[in-house]
C-alpha positions, 0 to 999 in steps of 0.5 A: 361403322368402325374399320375392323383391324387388319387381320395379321397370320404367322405360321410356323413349324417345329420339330424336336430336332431344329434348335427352334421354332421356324416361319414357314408363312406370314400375311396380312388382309386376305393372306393371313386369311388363306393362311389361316384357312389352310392351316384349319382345313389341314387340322393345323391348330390356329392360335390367335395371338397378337403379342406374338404375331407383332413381335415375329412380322418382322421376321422373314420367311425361313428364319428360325424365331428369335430368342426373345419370343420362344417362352411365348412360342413354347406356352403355344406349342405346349398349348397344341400338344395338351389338346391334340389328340 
């Protein structure tokens, strides 16, 4: 039987007044799990998307998203906002 791939989760929050996107949670295994667990029983939209959750693991807890990720980050966030009520 085939090994499922680890399962990875970056969280991140945004607000109009902070100059970009920030991680606030990222795991791997059972983590990103309760990651995403968390975010579904608070009605935080989870977007899966594995370009950029490979692209923000390197970045630590509490930084802002770098530059090269934020037309991807903003396609996501643009996403929520269109089907949020």
């Amino acid at each position: 039987m085939p090994k499922r791939p680890i399962r990875s989760s970056v969280a991140l929050r945004y607000d109009e007044s902070s100059p970009a996107p920030i991680v606030v949670a990222k795991g791997t295994g059972r983590t990103a799990e309760r990651i995403d667990g968390l975010a579904e029983a608070s009605g935080v939209p989870v977007i899966r998307d594995d370009a950029i959750v490979a692209g923000l693991e390197p970045v630590d807890i509490g930084e802002f998203v770098p530059p090269e990720y934020w037309e991807l980050v903003a396609r996501v966030l643009a996403f929520i906002r269109k089907v949020r009520p």
